[in-house]
LUMFI-44319 format. One record per residue: residue in one letter; x, y, z of N, C-alpha, C in turn; residue number from 1. Coordinates in pm, whole numbers, plus 50000, padded with zeros to 5 digits. Example, Ala and Ser with C-alpha at 12.3 -4.5 7.8 and 13.67 -1.06 7.14 Angstrom:
! LUMFI-44319
A|51319|49431|50780|51230|49550|50780|51320|49670|50780|1
S|51285|49775|50708|51367|49894|50714|51290|50003|50787|2
//
This chain:
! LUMFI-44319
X|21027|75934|17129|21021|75800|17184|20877|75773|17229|1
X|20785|75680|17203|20677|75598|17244|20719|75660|17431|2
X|20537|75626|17449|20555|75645|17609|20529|75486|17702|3
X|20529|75468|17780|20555|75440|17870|20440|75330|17863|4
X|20332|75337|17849|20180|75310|17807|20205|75186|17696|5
X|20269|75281|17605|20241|75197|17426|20352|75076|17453|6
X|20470|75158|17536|20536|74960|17599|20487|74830|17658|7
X|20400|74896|17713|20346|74807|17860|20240|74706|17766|8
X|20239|74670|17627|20121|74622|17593|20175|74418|17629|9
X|20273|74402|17617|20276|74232|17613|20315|74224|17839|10
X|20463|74290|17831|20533|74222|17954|20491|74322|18073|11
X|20368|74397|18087|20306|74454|18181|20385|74601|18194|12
X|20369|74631|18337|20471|74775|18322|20600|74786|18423|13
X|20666|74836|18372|20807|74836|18443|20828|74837|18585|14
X|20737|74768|18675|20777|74790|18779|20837|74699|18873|15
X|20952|74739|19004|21007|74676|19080|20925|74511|19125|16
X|21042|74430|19083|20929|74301|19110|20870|74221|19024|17
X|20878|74311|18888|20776|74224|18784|20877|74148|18715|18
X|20881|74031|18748|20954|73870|18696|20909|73860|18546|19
X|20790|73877|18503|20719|73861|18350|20757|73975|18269|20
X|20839|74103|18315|20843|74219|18218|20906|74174|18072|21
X|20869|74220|17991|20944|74172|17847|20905|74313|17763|22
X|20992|74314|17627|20957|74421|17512|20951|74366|17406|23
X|20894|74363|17328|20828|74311|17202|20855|74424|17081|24
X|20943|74317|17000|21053|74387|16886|20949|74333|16775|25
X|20866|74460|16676|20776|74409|16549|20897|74460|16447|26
X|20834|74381|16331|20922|74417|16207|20787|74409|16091|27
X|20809|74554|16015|20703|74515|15901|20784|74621|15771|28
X|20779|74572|15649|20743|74482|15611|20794|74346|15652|29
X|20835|74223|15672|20872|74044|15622|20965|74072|15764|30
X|21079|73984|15783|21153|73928|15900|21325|73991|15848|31
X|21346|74059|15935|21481|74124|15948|21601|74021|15893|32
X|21713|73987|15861|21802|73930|15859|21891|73856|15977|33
X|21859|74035|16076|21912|74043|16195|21869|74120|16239|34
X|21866|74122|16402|21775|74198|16469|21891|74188|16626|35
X|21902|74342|16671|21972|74353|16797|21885|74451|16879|36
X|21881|74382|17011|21806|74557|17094|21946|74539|17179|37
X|21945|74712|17170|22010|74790|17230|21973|74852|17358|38
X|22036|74814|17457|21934|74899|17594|22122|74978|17683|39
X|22041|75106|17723|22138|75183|17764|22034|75204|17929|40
X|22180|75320|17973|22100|75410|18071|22055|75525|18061|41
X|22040|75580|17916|22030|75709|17871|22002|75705|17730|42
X|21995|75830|17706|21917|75914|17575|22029|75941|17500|43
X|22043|75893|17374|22155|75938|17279|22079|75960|17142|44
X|22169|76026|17070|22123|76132|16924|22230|76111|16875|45
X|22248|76000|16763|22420|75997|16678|22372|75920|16524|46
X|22376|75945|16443|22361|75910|16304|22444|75808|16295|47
X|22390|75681|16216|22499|75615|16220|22418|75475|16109|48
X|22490|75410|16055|22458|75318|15902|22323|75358|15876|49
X|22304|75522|15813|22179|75565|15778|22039|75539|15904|50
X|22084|75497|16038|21941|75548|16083|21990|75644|16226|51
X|21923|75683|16335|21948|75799|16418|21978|75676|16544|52
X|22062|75614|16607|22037|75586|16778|22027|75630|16867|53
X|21947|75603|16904|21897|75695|17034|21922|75625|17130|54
X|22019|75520|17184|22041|75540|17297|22166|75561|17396|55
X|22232|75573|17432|22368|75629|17493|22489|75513|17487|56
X|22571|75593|17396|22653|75486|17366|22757|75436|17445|57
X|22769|75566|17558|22896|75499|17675|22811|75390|17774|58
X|22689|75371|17758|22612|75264|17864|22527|75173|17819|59
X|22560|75135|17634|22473|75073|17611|22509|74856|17603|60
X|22414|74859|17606|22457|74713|17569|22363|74630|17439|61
X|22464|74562|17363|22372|74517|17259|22321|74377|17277|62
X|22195|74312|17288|22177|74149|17311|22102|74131|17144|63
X|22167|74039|17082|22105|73963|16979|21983|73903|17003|64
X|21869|73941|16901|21720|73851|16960|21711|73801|16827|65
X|21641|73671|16832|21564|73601|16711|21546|73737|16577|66
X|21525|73683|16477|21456|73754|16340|21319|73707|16374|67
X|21209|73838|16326|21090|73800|16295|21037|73891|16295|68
X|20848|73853|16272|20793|73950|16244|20767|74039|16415|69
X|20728|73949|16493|20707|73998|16637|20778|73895|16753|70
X|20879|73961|16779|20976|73891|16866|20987|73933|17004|71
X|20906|73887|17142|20954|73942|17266|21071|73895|17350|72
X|21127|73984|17369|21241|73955|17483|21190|73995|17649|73
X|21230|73883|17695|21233|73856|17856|21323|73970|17935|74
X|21270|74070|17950|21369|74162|18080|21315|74197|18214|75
X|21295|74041|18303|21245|74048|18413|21335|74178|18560|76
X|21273|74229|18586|21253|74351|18707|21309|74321|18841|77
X|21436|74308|18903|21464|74249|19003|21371|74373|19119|78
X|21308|74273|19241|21250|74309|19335|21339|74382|19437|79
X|21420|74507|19334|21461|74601|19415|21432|74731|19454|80
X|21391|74796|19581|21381|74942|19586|21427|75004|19507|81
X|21558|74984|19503|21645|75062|19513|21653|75102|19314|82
X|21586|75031|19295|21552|75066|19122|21440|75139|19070|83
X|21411|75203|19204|21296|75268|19147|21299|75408|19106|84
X|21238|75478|18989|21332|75597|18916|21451|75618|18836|85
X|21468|75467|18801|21547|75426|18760|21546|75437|18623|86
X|21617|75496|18503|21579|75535|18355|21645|75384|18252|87
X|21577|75359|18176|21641|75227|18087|21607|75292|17950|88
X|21636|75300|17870|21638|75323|17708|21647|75188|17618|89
X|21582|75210|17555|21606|75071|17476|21540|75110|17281|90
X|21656|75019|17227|21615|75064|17070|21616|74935|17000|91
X|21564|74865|16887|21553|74760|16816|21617|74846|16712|92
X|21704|74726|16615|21813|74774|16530|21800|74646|16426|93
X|21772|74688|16307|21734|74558|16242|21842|74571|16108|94
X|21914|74427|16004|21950|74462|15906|21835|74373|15827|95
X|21756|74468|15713|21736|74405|15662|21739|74321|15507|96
X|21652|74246|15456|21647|74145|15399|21761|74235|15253|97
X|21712|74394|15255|21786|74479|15149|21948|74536|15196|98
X|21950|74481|15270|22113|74512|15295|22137|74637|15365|99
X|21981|74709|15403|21982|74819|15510|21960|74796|15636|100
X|21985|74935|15696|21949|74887|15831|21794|74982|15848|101
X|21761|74935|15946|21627|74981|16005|21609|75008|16140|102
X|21609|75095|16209|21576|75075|16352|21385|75107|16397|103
X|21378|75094|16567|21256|75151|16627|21284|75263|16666|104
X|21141|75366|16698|21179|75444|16762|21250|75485|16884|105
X|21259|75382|16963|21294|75411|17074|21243|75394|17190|106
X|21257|75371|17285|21144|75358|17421|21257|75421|17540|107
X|21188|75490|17594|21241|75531|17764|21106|75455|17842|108
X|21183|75369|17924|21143|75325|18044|21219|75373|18203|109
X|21084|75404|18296|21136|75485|18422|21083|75387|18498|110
X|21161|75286|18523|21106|75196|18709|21035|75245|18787|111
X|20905|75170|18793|20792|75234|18923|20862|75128|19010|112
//
């Protein structure tokens, strides 16, 4: 999984408070068909329509985002303590234009 750093390039960095946080879903080659990120509370390893998910399937949730080439989603940071150390996983899951699927690698995010 990418670190922590290589996320932080559009919606800043994960920390308690930050209203602007977002993750930015690229697609190359052309624009997905469909495009879902997946965000859990954990780390998962399960094969599945030919690519690996990595993120935990008893805690995950799927939100539908736009198709495209670079698509950010809004996941503003509620100004809580109490989230701090807090683990988020998140995976982009694409079908594309060939009737496959495609995913990202993966990102672990830890709440400062």
């Amino acid at each position: 999984m990418p670190t922590q750093a290589e996320a932080a390039r559009v919606g800043g960095q994960p920390t308690v408070g930050n209203a602007t946080f977002s993750l930015t879903m690229q697609s190359a080659p052309g624009v997905p068909l469909l495009s879902v990120l997946a965000l859990s509370l954990g780390r998962g390893s399960l094969q599945a329509l030919g690519i690996e998910v990595l993120v935990d399937l008893a805690t995950m949730v799927l939100v539908t985002v736009p198709s495209g080439a670079s698509v950010p989603y809004a996941l503003p940071i509620p100004n809580n303590v109490s989230l701090v150390g807090f683990l988020l996983t998140a995976q982009s899951v694409h079908l594309e234009s060939t009737s496959s699927f495609a995913s990202s690698r993966g990102l672990e995010l830890h709440i400062q």
